[in-house]
C-alpha positions as a Markdown table, in Angstrom:
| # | Residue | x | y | z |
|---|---|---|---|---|
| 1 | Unk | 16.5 | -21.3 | 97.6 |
| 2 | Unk | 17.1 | -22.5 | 101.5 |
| 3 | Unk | 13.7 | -22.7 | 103.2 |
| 4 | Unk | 14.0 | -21.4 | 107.1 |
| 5 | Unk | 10.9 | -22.7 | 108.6 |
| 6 | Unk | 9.6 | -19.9 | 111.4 |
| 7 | Unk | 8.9 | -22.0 | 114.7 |
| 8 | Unk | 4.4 | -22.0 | 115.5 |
| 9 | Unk | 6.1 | -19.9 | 118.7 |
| 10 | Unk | 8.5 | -17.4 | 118.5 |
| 11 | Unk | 9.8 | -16.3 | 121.3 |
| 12 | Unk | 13.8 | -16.4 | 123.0 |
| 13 | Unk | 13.9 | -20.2 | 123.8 |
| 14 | Unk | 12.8 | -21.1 | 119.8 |
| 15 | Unk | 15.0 | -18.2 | 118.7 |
| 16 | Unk | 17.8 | -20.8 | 118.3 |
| 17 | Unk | 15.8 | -23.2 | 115.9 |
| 18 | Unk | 15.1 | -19.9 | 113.6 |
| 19 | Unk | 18.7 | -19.4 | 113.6 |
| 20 | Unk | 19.5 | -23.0 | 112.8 |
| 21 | Unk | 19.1 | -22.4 | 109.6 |
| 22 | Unk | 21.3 | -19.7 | 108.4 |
| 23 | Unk | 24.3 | -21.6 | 110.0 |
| 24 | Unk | 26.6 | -22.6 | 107.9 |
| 25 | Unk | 24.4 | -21.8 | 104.6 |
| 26 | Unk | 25.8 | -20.3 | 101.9 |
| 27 | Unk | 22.5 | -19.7 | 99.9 |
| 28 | Unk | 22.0 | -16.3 | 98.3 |
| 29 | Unk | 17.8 | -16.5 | 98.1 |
| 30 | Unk | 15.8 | -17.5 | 101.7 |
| 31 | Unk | 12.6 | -18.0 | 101.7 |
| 32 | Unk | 11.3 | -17.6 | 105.5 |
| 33 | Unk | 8.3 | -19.3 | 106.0 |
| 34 | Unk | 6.3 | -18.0 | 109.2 |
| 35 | Unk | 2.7 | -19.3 | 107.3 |
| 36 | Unk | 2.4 | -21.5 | 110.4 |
| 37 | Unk | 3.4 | -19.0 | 113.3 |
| 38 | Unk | 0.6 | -18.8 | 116.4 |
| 39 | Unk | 2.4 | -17.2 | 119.0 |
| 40 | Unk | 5.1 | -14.3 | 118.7 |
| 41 | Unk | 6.7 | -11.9 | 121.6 |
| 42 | Unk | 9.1 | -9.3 | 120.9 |
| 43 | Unk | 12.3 | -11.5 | 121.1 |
| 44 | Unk | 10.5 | -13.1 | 118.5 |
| 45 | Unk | 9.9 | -10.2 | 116.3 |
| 46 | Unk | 13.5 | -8.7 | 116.6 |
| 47 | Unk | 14.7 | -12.2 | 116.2 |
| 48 | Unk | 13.1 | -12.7 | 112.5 |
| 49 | Unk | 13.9 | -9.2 | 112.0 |
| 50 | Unk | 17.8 | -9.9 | 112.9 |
| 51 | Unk | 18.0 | -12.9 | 110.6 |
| 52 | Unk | 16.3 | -11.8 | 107.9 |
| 53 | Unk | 18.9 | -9.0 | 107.8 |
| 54 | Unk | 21.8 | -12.1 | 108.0 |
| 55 | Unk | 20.5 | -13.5 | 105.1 |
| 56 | Unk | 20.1 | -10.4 | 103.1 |
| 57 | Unk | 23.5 | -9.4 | 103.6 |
| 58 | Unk | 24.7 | -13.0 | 102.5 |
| 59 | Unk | 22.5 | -12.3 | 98.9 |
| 60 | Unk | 19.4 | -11.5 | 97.4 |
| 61 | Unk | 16.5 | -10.1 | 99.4 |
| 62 | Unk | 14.9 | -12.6 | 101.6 |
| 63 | Unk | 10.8 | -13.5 | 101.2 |
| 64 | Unk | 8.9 | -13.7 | 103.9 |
| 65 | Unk | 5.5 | -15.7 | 103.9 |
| 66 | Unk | 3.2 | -13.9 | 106.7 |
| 67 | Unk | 1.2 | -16.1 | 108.8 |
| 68 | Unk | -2.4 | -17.4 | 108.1 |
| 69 | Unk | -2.8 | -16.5 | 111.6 |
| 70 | Unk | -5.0 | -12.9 | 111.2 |
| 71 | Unk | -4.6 | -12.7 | 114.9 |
| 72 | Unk | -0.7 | -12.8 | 115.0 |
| 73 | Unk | -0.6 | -10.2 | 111.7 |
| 74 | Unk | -2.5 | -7.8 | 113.4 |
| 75 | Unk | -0.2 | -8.3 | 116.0 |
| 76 | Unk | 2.7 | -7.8 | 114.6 |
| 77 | Unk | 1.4 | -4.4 | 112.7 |
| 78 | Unk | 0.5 | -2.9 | 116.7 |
| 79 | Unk | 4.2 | -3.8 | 117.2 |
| 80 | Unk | 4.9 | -2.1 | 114.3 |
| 81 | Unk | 6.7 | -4.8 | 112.8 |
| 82 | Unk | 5.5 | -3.9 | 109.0 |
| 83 | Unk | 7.3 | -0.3 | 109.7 |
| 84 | Unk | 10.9 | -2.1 | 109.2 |
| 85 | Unk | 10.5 | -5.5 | 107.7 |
| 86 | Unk | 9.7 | -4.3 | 103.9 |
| 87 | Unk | 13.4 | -2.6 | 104.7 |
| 88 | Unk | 14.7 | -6.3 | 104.8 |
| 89 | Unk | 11.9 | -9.0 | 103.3 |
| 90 | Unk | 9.7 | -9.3 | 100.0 |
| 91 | Unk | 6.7 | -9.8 | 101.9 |
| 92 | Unk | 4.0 | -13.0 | 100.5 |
| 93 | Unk | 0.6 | -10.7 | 100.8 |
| 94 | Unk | 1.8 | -7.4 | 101.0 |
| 95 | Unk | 2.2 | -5.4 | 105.0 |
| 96 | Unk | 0.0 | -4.0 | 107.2 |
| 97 | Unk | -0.3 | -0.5 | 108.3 |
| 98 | Unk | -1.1 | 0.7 | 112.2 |
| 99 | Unk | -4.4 | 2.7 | 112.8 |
| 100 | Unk | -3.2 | 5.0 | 114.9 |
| 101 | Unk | -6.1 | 4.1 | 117.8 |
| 102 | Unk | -4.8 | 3.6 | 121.3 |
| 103 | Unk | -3.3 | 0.3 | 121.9 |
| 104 | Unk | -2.1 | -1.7 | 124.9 |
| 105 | Unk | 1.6 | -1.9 | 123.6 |
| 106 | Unk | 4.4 | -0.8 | 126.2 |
| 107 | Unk | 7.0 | -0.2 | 123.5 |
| 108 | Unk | 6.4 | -1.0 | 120.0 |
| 109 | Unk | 9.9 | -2.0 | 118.0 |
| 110 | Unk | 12.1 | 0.8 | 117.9 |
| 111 | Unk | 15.7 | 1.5 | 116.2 |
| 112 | Unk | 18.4 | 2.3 | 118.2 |
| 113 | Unk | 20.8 | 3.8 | 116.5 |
| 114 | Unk | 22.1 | 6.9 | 118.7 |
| 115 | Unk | 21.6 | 8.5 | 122.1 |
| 116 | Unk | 18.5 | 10.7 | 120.7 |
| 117 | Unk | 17.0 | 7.5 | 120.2 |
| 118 | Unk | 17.1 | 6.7 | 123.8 |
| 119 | Unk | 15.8 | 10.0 | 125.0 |
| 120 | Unk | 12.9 | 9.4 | 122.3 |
| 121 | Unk | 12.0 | 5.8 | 123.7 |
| 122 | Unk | 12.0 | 6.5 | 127.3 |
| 123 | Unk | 9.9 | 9.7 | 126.7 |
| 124 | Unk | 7.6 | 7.3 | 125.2 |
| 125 | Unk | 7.7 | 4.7 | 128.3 |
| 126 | Unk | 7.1 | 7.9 | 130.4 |
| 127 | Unk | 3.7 | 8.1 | 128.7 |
| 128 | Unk | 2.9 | 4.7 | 129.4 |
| 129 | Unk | 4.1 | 4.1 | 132.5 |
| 130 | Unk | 0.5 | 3.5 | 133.5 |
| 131 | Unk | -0.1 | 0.6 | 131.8 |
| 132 | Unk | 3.1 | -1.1 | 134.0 |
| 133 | Unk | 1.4 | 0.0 | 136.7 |
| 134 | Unk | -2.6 | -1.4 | 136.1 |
| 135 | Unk | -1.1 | -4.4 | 134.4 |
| 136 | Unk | 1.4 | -5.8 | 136.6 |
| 137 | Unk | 0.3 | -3.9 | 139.6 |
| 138 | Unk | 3.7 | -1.8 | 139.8 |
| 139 | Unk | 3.9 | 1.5 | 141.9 |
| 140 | Unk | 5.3 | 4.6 | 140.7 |
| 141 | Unk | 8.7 | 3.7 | 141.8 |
| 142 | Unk | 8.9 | 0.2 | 140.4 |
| 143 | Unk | 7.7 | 1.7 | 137.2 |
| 144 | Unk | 10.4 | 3.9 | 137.1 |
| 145 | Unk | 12.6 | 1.6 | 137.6 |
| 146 | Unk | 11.5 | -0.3 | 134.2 |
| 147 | Unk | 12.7 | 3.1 | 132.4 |
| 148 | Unk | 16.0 | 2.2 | 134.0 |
| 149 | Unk | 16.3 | -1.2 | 132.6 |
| 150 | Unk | 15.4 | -0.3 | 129.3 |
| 151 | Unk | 18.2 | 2.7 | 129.3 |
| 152 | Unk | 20.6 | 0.8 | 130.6 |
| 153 | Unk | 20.4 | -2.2 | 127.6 |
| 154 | Unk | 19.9 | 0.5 | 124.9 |
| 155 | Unk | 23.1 | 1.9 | 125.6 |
| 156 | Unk | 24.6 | -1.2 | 125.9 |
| 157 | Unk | 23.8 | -1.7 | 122.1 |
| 158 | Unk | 26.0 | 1.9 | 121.6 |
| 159 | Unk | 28.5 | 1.1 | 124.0 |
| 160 | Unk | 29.5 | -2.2 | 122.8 |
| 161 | Unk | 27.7 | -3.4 | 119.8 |
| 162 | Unk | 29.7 | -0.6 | 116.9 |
| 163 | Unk | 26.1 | -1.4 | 115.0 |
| 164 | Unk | 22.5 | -0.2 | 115.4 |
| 165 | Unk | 20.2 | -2.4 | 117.4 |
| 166 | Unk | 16.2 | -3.0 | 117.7 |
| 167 | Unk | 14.3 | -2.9 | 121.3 |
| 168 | Unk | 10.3 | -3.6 | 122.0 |
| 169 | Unk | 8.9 | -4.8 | 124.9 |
| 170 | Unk | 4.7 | -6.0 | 125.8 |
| 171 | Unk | 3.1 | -7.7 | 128.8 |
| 172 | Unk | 1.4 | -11.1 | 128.9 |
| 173 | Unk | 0.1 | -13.1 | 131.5 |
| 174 | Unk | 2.5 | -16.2 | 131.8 |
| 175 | Unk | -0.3 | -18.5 | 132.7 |
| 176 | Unk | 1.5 | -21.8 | 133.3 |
| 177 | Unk | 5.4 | -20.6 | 134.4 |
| 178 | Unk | 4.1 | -17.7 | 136.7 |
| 179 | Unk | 0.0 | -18.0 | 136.7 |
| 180 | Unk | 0.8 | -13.9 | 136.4 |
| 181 | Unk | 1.3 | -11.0 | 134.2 |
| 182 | Unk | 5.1 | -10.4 | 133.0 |
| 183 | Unk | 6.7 | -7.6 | 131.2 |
| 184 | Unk | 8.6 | -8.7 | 128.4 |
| 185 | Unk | 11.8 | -6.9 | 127.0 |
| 186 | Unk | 14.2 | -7.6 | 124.1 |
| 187 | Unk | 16.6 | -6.0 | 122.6 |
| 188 | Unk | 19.0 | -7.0 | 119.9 |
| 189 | Unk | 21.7 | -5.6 | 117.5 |
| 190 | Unk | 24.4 | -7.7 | 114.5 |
| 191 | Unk | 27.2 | -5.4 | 115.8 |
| 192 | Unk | 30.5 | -7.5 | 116.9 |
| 193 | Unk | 29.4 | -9.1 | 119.7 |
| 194 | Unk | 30.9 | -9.6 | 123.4 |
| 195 | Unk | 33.7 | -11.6 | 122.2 |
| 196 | Unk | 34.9 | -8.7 | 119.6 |
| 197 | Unk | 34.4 | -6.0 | 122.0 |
| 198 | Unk | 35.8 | -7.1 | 125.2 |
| 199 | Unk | 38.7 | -8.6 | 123.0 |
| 200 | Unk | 41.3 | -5.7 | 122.6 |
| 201 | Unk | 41.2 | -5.3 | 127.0 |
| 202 | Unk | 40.8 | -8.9 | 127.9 |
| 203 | Unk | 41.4 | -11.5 | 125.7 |
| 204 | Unk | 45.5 | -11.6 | 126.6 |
| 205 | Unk | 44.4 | -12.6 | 130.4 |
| 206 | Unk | 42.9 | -15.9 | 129.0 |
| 207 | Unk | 44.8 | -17.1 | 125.8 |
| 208 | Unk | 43.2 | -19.9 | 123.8 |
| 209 | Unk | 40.6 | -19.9 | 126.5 |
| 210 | Unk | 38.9 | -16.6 | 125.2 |
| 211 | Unk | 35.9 | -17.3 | 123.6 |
| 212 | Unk | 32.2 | -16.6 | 123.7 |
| 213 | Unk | 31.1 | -18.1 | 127.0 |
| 214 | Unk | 34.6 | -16.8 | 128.6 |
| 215 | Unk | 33.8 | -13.4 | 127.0 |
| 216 | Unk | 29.7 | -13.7 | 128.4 |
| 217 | Unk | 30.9 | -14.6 | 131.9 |
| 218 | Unk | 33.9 | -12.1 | 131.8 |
| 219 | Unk | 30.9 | -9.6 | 131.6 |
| 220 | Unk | 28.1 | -11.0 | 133.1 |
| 221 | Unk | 30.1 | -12.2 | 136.5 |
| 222 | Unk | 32.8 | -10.4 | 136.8 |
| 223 | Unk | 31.8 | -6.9 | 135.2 |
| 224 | Unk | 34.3 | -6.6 | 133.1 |
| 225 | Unk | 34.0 | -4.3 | 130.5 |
| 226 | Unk | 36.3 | -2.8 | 127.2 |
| 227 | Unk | 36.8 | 0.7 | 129.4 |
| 228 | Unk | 39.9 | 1.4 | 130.9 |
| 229 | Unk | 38.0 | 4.1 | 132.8 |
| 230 | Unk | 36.6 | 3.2 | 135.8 |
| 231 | Unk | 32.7 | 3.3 | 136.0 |
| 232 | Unk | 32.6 | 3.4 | 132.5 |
| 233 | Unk | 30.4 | 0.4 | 130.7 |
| 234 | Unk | 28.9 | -1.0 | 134.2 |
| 235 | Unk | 25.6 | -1.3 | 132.6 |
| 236 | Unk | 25.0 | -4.9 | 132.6 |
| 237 | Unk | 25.8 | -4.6 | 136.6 |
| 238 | Unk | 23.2 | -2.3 | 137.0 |
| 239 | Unk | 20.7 | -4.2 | 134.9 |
| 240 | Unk | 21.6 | -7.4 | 136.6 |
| 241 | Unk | 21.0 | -5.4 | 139.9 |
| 242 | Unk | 17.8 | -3.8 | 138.9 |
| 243 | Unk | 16.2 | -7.2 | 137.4 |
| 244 | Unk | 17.0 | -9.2 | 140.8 |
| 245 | Unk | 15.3 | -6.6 | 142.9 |
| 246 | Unk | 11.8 | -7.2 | 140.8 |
| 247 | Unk | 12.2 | -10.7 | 140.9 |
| 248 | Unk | 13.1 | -11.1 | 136.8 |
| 249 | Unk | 15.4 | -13.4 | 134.5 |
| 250 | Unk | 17.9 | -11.6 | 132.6 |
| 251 | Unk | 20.0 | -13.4 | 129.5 |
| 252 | Unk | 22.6 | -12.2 | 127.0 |
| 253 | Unk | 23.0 | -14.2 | 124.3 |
| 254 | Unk | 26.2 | -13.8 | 121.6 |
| 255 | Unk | 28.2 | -15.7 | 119.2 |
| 256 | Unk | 27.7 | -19.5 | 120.6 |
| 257 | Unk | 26.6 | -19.0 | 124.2 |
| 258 | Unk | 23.9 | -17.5 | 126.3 |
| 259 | Unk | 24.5 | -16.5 | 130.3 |
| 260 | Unk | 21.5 | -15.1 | 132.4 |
| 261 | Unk | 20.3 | -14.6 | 136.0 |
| 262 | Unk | 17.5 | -17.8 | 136.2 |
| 263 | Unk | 15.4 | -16.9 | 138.9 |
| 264 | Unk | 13.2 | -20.4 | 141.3 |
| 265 | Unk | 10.4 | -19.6 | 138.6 |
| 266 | Unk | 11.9 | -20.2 | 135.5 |
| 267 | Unk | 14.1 | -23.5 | 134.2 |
| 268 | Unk | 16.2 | -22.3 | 131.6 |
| 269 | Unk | 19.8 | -23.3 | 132.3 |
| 270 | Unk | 22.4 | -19.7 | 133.6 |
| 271 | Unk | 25.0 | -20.9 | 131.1 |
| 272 | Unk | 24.4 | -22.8 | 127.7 |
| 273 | Unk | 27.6 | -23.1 | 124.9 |
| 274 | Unk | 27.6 | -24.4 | 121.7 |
| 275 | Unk | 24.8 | -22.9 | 120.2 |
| 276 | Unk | 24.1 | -21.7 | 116.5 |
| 277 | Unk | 26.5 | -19.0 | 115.8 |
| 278 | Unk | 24.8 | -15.7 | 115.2 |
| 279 | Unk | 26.3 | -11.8 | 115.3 |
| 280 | Unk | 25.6 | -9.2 | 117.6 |
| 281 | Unk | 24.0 | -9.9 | 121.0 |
| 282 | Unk | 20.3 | -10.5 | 122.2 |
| 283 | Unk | 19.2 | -9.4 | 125.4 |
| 284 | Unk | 15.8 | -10.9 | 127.0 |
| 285 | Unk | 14.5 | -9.4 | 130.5 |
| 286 | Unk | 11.3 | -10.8 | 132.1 |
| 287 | Unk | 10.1 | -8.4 | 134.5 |
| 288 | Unk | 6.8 | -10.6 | 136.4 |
| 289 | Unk | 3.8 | -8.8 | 138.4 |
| 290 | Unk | 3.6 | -7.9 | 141.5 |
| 291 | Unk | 2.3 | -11.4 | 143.4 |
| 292 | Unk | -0.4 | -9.3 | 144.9 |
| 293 | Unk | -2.0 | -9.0 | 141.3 |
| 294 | Unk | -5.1 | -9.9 | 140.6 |
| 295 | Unk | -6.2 | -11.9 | 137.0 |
| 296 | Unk | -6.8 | -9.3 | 134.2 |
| 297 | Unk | -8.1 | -9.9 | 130.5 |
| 298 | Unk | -5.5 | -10.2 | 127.8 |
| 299 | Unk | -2.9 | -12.4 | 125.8 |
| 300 | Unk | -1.8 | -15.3 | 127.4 |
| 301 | Unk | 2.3 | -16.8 | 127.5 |
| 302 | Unk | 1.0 | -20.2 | 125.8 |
| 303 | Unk | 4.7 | -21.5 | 125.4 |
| 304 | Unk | 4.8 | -21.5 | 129.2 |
């Protein structure tokens, strides 16, 4: 049985040490163990999700060990994590079940699997649109704008991925990067990645040189998309265009590479190759406070 240890925080820059694991292992059993996890954000939870269903598909049913941490399971059930992970793990301790009492959560995870899920998520951000705006001190408008985002990378997961997808998203107060609130979204999916799908329109320009990061920036820069018609498949513009007016970081990460928009706040490097190889494509988008907003109670970014 292959061990995957799960990293004490969880979130899109330890995604990549999760991952590490899988690569190149042929082992039917995995045994993730997450006994030792403190800190978790919704990259995180789609990530485990994501490679618990890699190693499933590779063999027997993956075990997950939950963490000691009663703080991060209770978590994780207001996320609704426990609603799909008996779908892909033999859970250590049994799952957890939601109450049903009002929570804080902006979007718990949710599969996306057609355009009715769309519609169904983004009525569902309608209704909490005014937790965006108390939390990170967004008017009406902004907060609209956050719908937008999230519409826009849902469909990129029907445009391009030929696979359902997850998506979630929560706010936390980035003390130490931003010393303000943040909104968090991810969104992932194991379909054939940005390689695969810009391949059959784009791949003959650039020879041997087509790859993941050519693919990435082939979107990402240059807009390129597998459409023949114009306007079709411009979604990553738009999010690209919509992040940079609220001050966020976008990154798209598939196959090998990762690209994003780094804005003066953040350090992560725009373009990074050679990373474990993993299918699909994972989206992160930090959205941050409006600078005007004052301290407010509630979960703190501690790998900032």
């Amino acid at each position: 049985m292959k061990i995957i240890t799960v990293p004490s925080t969880l979130e899109e820059r330890s995604f990549d040490r999760l991952i590490q694991g899988l690569e190149e292992d042929e082992s039917d059993r995995h045994l993730f163990d997450a006994r030792h996890l403190r800190w978790i954000d919704p990259h995180g939870m789609l990530g485990l999700l994501a490679a618990g269903t890699v190693a499933k598909e590779r063999g027997a049913r993956p075990r997950l060990e939950l963490p000691e941490s009663q703080d991060v399971v209770s978590y994780l059930t207001r996320m609704a994590f426990f609603e799909y992970a008996p779908e892909i793990f033999a859970i250590e301790g049994g799952t957890r079940r939601r109450t049903g009492q009002d929570s804080d959560v902006l979007l718990e995870i949710t599969p996306i699997e057609s355009h009715g899920d769309i519609h169904h998520l983004l009525d569902r951000i309608q209704e909490r649109l005014a937790i965006l705006m108390r939390q990170l001190n967004y008017p009406f408008v902004t907060a609209m704008n956050f719908s937008v985002i999230l519409s826009e990378v849902c469909q990129n997961i029907l445009e391009h991925a030929q696979a359902p997808g997850w998506v979630a998203s929560q706010t936390y107060h980035w003390r130490r990067r931003l010393g303000r609130r943040a909104a968090v979204i991810a969104v992932m999916d194991l379909g054939i990645g940005f390689r695969a799908s810009l391949a059959g329109t784009h791949a003959g320009k650039y020879g041997e040189r087509w790859d993941d990061v050519t693919a990435l920036e082939a979107a990402f820069i240059h807009g390129m998309t597998r459409f023949h018609d114009p306007g079709r498949g411009q979604g990553i513009r738009q999010i690209r265009r919509q992040v940079g007016r609220m001050q966020g970081r976008v990154s798209i990460r598939s196959g090998t590479a990762r690209i994003g928009d780094v804005p003066e706040w953040d350090d992560a490097p725009p373009l990074e190759e050679g990373l474990p190889e993993f299918p699909g494509a994972q989206i992160g988008i930090v959205l941050p406070a409006r600078a005007a907003e004052e301290e407010r109670d509630g979960q703190e970014w501690r790998g900032r």
